[in-house]
RODO-633458 format. One record per residue (C-alpha): residue number from 1; residue in one letter; x negated, y negated, z. Coordinates in steps of 0.001 Angstrom, whole numbers, always signed. Layout:
<r><k>NUM</k><r>a</r><px>X</px><py>Y</py><pz>Z</pz></r>
...
***
This chain:
<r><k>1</k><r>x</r><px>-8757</px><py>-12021</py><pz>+23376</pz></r>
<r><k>2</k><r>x</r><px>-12179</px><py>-10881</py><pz>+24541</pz></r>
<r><k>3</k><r>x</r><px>-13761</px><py>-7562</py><pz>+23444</pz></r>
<r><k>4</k><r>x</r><px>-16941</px><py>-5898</py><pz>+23598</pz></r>
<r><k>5</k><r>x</r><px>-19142</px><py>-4879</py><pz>+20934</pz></r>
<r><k>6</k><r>x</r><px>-18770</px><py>-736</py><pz>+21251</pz></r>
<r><k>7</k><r>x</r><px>-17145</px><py>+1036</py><pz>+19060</pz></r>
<r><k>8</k><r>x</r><px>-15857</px><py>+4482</py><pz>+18613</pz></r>
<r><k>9</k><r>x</r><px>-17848</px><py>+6578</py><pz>+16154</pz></r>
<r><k>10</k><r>x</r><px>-17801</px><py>+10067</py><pz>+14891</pz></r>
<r><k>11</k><r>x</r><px>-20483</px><py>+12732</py><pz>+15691</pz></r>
<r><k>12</k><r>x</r><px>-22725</px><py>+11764</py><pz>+12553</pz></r>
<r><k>13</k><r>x</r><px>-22425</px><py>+7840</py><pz>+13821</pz></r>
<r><k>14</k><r>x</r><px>-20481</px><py>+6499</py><pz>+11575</pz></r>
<r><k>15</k><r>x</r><px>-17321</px><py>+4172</py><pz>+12995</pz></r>
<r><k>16</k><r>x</r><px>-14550</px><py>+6517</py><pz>+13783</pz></r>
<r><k>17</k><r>x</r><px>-11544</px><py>+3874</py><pz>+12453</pz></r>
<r><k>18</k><r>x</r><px>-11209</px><py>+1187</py><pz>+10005</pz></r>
<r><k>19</k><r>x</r><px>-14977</px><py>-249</py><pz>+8603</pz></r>
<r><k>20</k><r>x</r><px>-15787</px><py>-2201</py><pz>+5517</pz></r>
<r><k>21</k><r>x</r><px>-17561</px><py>-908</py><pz>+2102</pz></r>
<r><k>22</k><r>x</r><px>-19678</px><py>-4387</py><pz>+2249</pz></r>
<r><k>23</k><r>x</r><px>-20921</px><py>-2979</py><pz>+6111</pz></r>
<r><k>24</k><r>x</r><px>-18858</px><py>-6314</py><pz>+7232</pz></r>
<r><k>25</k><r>x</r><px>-17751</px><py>-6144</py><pz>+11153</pz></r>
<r><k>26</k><r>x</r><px>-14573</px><py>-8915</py><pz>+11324</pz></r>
<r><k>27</k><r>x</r><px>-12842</px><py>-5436</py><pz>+9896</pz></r>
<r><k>28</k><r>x</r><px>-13714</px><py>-3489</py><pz>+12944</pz></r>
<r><k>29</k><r>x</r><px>-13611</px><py>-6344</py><pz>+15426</pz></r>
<r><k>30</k><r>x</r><px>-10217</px><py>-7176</py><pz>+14239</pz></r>
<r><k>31</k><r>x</r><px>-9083</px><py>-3478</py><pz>+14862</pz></r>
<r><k>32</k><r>x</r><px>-10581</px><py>-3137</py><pz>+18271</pz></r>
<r><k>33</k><r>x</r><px>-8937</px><py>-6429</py><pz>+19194</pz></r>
<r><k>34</k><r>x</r><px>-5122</px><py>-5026</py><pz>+17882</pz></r>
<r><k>35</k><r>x</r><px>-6232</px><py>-1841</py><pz>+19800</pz></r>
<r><k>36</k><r>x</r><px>-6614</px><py>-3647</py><pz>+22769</pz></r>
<r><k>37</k><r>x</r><px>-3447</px><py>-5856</py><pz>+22797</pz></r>
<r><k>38</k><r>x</r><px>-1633</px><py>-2396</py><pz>+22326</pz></r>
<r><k>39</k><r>x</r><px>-3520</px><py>-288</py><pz>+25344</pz></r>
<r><k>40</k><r>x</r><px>-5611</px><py>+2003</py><pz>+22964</pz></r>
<r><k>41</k><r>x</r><px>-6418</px><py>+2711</py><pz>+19214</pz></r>
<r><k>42</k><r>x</r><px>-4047</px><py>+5532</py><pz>+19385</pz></r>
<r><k>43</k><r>x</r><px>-1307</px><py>+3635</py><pz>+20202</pz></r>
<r><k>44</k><r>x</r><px>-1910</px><py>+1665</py><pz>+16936</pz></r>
<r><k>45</k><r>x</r><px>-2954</px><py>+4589</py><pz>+14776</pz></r>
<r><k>46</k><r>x</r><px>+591</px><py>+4105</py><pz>+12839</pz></r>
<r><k>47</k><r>x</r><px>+3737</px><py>+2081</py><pz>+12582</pz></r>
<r><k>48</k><r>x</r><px>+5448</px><py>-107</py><pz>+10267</pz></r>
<r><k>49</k><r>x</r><px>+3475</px><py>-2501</py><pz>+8239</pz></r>
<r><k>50</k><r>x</r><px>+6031</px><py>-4996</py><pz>+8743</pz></r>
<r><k>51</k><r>x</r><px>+5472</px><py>-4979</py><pz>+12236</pz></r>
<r><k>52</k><r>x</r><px>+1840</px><py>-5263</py><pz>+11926</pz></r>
<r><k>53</k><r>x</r><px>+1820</px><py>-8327</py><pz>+9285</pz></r>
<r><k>54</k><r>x</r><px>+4315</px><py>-10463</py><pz>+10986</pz></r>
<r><k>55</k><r>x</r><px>+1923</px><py>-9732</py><pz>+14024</pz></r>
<r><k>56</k><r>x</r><px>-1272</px><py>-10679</py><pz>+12496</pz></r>
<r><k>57</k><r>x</r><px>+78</px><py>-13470</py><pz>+10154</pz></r>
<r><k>58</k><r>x</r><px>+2689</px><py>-14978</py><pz>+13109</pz></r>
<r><k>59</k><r>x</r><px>+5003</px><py>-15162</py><pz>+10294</pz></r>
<r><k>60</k><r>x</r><px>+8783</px><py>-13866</py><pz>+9618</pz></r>
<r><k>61</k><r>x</r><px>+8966</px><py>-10419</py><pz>+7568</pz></r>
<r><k>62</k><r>x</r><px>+11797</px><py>-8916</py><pz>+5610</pz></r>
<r><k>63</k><r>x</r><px>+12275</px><py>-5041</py><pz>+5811</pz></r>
<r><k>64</k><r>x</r><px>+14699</px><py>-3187</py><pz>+3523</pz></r>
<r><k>65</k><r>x</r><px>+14823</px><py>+252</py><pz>+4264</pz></r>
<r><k>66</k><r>x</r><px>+15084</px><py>+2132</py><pz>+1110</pz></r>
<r><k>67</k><r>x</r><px>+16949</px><py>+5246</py><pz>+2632</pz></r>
<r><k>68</k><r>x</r><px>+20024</px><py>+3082</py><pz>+3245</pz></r>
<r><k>69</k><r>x</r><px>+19839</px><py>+780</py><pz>-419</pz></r>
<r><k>70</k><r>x</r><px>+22815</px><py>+300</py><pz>-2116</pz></r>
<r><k>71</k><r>x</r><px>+22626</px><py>-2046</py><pz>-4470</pz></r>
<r><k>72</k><r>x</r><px>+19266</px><py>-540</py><pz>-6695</pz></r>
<r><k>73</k><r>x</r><px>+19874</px><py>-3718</py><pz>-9230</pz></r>
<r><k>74</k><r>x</r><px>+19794</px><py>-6432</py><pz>-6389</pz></r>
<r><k>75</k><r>x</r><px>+16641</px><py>-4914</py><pz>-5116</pz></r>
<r><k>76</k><r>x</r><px>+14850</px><py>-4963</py><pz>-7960</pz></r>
<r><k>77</k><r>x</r><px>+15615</px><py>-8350</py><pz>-8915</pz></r>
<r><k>78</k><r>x</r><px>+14387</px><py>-9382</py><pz>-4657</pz></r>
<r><k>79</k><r>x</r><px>+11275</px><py>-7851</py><pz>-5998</pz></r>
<r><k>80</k><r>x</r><px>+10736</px><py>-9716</py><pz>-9052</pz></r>
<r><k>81</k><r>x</r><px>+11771</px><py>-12647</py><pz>-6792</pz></r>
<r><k>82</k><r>x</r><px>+9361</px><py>-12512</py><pz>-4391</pz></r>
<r><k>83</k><r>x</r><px>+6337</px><py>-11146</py><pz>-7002</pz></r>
<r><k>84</k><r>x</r><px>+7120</px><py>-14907</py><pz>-8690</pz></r>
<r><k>85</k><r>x</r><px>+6936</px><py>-16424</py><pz>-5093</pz></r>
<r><k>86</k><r>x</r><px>+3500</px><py>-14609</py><pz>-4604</pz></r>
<r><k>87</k><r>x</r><px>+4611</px><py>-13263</py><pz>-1268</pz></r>
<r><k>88</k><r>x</r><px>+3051</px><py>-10815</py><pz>+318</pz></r>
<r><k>89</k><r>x</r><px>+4920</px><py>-7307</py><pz>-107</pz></r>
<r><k>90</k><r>x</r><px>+4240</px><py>-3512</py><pz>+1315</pz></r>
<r><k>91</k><r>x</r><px>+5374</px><py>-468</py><pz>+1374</pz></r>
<r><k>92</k><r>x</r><px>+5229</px><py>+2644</py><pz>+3578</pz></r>
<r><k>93</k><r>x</r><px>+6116</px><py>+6300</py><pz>+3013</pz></r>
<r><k>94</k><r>x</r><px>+8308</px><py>+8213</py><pz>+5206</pz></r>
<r><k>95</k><r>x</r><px>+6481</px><py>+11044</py><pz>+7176</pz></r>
<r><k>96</k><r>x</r><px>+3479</px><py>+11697</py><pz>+9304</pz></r>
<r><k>97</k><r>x</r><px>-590</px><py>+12781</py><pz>+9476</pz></r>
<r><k>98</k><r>x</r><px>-1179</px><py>+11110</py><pz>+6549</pz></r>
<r><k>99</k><r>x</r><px>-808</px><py>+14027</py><pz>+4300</pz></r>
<r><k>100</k><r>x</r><px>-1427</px><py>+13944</py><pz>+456</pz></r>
<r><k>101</k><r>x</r><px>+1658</px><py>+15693</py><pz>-1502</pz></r>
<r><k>102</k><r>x</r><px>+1047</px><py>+16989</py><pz>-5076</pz></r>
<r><k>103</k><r>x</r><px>+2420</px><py>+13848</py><pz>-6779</pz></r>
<r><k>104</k><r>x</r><px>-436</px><py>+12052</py><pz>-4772</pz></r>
<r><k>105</k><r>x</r><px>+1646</px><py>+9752</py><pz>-2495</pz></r>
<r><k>106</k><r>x</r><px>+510</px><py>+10443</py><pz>+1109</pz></r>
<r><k>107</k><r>x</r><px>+3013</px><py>+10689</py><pz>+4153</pz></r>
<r><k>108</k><r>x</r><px>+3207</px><py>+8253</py><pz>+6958</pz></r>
<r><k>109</k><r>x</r><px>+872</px><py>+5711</py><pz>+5414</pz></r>
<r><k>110</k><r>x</r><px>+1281</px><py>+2266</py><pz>+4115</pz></r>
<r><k>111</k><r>x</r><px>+192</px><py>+430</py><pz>+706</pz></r>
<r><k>112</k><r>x</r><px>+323</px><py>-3231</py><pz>-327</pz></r>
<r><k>113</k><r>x</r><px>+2326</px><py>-3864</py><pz>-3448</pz></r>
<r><k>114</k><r>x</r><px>+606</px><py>-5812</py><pz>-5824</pz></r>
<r><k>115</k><r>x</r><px>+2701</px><py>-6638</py><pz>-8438</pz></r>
<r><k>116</k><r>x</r><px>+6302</px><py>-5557</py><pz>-10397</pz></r>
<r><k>117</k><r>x</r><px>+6740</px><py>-5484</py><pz>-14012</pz></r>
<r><k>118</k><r>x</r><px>+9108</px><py>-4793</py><pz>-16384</pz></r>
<r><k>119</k><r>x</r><px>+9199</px><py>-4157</py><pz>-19892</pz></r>
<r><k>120</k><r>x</r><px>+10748</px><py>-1887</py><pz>-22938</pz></r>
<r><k>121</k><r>x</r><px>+9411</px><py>+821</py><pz>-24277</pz></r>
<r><k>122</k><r>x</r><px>+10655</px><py>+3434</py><pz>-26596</pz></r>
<r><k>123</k><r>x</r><px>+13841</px><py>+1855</py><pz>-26481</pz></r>
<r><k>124</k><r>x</r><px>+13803</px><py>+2512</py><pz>-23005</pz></r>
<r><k>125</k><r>x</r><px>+13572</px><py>-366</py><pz>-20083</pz></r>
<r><k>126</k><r>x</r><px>+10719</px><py>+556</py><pz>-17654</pz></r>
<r><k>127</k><r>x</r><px>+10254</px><py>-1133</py><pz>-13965</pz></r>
<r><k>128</k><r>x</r><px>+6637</px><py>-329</py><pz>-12670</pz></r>
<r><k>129</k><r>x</r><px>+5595</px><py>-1445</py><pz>-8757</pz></r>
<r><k>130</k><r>x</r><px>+1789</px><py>-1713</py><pz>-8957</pz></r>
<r><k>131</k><r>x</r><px>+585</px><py>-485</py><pz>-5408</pz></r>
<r><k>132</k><r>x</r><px>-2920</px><py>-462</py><pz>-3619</pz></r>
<r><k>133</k><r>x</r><px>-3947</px><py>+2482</py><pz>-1202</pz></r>
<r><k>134</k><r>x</r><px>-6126</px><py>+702</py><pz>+1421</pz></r>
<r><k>135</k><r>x</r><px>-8273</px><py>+3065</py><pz>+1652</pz></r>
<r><k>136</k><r>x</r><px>-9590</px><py>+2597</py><pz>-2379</pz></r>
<r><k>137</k><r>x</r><px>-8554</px><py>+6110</py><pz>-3147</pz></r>
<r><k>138</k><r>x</r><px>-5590</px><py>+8345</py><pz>-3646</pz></r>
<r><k>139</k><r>x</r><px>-3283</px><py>+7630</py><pz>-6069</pz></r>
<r><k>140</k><r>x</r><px>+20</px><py>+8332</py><pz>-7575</pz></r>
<r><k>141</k><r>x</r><px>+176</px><py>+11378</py><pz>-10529</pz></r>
<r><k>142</k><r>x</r><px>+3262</px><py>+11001</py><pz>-12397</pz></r>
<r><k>143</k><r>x</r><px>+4642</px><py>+9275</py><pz>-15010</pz></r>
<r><k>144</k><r>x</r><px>+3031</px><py>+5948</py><pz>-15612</pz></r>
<r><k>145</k><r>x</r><px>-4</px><py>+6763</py><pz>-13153</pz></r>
<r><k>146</k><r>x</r><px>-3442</px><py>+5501</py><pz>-14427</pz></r>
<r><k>147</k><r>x</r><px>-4144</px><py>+8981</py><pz>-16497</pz></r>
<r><k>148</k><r>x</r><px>-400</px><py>+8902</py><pz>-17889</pz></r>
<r><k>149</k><r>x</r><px>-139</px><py>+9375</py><pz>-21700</pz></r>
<r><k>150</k><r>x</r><px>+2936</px><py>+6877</py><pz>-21478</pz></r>
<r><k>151</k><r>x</r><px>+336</px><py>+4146</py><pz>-21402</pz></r>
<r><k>152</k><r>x</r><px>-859</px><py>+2663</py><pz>-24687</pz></r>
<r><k>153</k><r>x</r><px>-3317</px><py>+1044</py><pz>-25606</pz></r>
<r><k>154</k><r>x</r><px>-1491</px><py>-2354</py><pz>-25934</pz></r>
<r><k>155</k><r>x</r><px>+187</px><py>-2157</py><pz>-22400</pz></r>
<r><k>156</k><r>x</r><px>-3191</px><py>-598</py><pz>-20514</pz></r>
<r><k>157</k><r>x</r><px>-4778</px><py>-3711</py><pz>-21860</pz></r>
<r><k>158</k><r>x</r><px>-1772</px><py>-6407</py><pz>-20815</pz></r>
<r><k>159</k><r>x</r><px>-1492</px><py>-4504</py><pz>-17291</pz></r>
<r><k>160</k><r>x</r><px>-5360</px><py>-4002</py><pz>-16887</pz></r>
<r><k>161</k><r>x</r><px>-4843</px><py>-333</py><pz>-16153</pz></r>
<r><k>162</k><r>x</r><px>-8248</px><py>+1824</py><pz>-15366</pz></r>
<r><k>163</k><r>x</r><px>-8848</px><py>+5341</py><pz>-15750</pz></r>
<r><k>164</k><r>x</r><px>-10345</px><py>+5285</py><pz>-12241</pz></r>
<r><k>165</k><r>x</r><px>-9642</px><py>+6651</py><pz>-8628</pz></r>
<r><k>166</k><r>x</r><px>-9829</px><py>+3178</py><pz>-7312</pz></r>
<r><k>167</k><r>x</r><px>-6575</px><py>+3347</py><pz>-5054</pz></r>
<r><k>168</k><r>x</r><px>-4279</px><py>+1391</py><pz>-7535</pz></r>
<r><k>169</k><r>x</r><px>-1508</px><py>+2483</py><pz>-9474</pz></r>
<r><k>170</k><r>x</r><px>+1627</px><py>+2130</py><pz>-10970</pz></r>
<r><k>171</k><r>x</r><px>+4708</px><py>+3796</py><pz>-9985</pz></r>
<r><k>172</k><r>x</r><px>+8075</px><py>+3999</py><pz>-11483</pz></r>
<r><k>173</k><r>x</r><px>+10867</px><py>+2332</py><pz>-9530</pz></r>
<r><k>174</k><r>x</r><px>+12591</px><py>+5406</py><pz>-9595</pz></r>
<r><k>175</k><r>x</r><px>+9807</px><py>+7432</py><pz>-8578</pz></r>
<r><k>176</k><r>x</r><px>+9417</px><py>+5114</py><pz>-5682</pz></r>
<r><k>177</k><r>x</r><px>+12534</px><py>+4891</py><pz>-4251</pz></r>
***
């Protein structure tokens, strides 16, 4: 594909869509090339991650939507699965404009999903998805977030949790779903 090197920017100059902290241009390249295969950057502006991967990679996806789940145990154990595997897994919220509800999850938007885990604690068993927000901020703010006082010091330490707005998180499965 062949595209130019303009880019859309806001009033103050600065690129209007996706950029990189490092000032790196393959980021915006890349987007104005997926723009272009589509017709326009609005045309792009959202949509399933799973479409967008299996786009970019040219490899087979697997989507389970979690408003029709049945089987909660079967999941769970896919997840674990495929964490062991090291594939690549995201996740997207339902909704859309990308709006920020008070638990801190924000509609229509899409995270990666790092890692599961699962361990006891207070005689209780506990699965955690860790997720990233792309954007390096915004994160969950319930139980098990990164200020959560259900965090000792033992697991912050064997989960590397920071105290820190840095767009990752941990989320109960629960929660999640």
């Amino acid at each position: 594909m062949v595209i130019d090197d303009y880019f859309p920017v806001t009033e103050w100059g600065a690129l209007a869509f996706s950029s990189s902290k490092d000032g790196e241009i393959w980021v915006s390249l890349l987007e104005k090339a997926w723009a272009k295969l589509h017709g326009s950057y609005a045309r792009v502006e959202g949509g399933s991650p799973h479409f967008a991967f299996s786009q970019l990679c040219g490899l087979p996806g697997y989507f389970e939507s979690h408003s029709k789940l049945e089987d909660v145990e079967k999941f769970w154990r896919q997840l674990q699965d495929f964490d062991k595997r090291n594939f690549i897994m995201l996740a997207a919220t339902h909704g859309q404009g990308e709006n920020k509800n008070d638990a801190g999850i924000i509609s229509g938007h899409a995270y990666s999903v790092i890692r599961v885990i699962e361990f006891r604690h207070l005689g209780k068993q506990v699965r955690l998805l860790q997720l990233r927000n792309p954007w390096g901020k915004g994160e969950w703010k319930g139980d098990w977030s990164d200020e959560s006082p259900l965090w000792t010091d033992e697991l912050r330490q064997r989960y590397n949790v920071q105290t820190a707005d840095d767009g990752c998180f941990y989320i109960p499965l629960e929660a999640y779903l």
